[in-house]
C-alpha positions in Angstrom: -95.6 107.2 -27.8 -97.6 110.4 -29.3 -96.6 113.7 -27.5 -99.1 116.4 -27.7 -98.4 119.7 -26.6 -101.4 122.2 -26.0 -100.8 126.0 -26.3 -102.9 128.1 -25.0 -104.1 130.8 -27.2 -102.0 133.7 -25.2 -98.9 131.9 -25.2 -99.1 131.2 -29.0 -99.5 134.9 -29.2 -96.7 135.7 -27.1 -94.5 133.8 -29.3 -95.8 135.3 -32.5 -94.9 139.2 -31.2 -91.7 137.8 -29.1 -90.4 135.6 -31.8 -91.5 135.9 -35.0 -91.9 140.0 -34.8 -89.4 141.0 -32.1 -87.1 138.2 -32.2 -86.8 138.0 -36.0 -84.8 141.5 -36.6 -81.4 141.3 -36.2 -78.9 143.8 -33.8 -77.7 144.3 -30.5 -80.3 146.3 -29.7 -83.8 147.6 -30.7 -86.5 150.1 -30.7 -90.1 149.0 -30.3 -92.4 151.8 -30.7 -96.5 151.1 -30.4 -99.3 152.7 -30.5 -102.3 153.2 -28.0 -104.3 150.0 -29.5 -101.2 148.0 -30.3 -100.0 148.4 -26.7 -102.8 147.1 -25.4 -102.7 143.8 -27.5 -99.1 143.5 -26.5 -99.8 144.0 -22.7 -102.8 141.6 -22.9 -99.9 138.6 -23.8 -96.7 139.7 -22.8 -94.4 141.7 -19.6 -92.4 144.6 -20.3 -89.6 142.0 -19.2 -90.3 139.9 -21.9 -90.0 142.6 -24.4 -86.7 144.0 -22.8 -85.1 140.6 -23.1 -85.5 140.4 -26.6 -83.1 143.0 -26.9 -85.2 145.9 -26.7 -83.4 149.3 -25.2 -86.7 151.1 -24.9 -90.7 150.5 -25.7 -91.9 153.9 -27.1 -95.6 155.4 -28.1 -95.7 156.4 -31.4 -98.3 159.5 -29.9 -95.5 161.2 -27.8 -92.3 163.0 -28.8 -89.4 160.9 -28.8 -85.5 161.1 -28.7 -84.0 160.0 -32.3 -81.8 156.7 -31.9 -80.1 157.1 -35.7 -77.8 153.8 -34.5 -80.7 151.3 -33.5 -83.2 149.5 -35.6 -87.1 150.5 -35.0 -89.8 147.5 -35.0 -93.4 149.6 -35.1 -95.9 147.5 -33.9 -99.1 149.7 -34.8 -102.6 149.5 -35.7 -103.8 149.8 -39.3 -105.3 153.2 -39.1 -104.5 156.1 -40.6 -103.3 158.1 -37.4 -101.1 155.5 -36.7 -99.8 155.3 -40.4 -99.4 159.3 -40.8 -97.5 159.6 -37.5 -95.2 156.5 -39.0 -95.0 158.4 -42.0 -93.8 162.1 -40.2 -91.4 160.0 -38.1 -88.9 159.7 -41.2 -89.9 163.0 -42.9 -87.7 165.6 -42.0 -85.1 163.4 -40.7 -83.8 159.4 -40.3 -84.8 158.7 -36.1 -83.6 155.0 -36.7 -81.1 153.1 -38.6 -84.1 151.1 -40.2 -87.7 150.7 -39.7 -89.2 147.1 -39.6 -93.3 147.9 -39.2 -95.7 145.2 -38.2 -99.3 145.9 -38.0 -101.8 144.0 -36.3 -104.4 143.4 -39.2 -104.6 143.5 -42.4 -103.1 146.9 -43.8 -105.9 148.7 -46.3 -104.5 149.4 -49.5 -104.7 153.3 -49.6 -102.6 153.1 -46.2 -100.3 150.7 -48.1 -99.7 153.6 -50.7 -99.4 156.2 -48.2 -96.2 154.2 -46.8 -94.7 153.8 -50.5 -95.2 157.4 -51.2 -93.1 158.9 -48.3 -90.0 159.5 -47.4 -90.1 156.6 -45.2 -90.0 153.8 -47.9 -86.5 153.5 -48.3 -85.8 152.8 -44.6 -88.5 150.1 -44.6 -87.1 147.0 -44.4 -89.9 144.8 -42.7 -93.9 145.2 -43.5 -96.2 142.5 -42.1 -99.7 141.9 -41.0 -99.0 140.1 -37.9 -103.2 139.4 -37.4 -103.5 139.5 -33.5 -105.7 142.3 -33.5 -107.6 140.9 -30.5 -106.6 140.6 -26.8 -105.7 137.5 -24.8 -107.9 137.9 -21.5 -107.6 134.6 -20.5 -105.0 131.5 -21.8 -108.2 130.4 -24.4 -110.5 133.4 -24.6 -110.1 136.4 -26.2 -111.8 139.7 -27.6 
């Protein structure tokens, strides 16, 4: 007997950003930080709860100030843009926020925002860089946007 298992286009989704981004950085506990077009694409698949179950203390916008947590890993999930990238960038300028950063975007990174990250400051703390490609929302379990 043949067993075929259908997944809907959201849940695969889900499991890329729960599993294969959140999931796959190690520690006790994490930082997720997002920005306002990232956020949307993980709302459109996934709960807070989700997220929070994966280990992660606290989902913060990379937009507003936040509190530095030197003893916790960071997972940016942001946008290839170059707001996005500079504010990533001035995070780990002056001082280290986070023990590490792992950074996923969610397309494909241009290559002058590619350089931007190797020129800073921030480059020896990056320890992830991926183009996770699910720049799109998940309005319905097999139609997206």
């Amino acid at each position: 007997d043949l067993i075929v298992l259908t997944m809907t286009l959201r849940s695969v989704v889900r499991q890329r950003l729960l599993d294969d981004m959140i999931g796959s950085i190690e520690g006790d506990f994490k930082v997720l930080i997002v920005d306002k077009c990232s956020v949307v694409v993980l709302g459109s698949c996934c709960k807070n709860s989700d997220v929070l179950d994966k280990k992660v203390v606290v989902i913060e916008n990379i937009h507003l100030a936040r509190q530095p947590l030197p003893t916790y890993p960071a997972i940016y999930f942001l946008s290839p843009h170059e707001e996005s990238v500079d504010l990533f960038v001035k995070d780990w300028e002056e001082t280290r926020p986070y023990l590490q950063a792992h950074v996923f975007f969610t397309s494909r990174l241009p290559d002058n925002l590619f350089d931007k990250l190797g020129r800073g400051k921030c480059g020896k703390y990056i320890r992830t860089l991926k183009e996770v490609n699910v720049d799109f929302l998940c309005n319905e379990s097999q139609v997206f946007s």
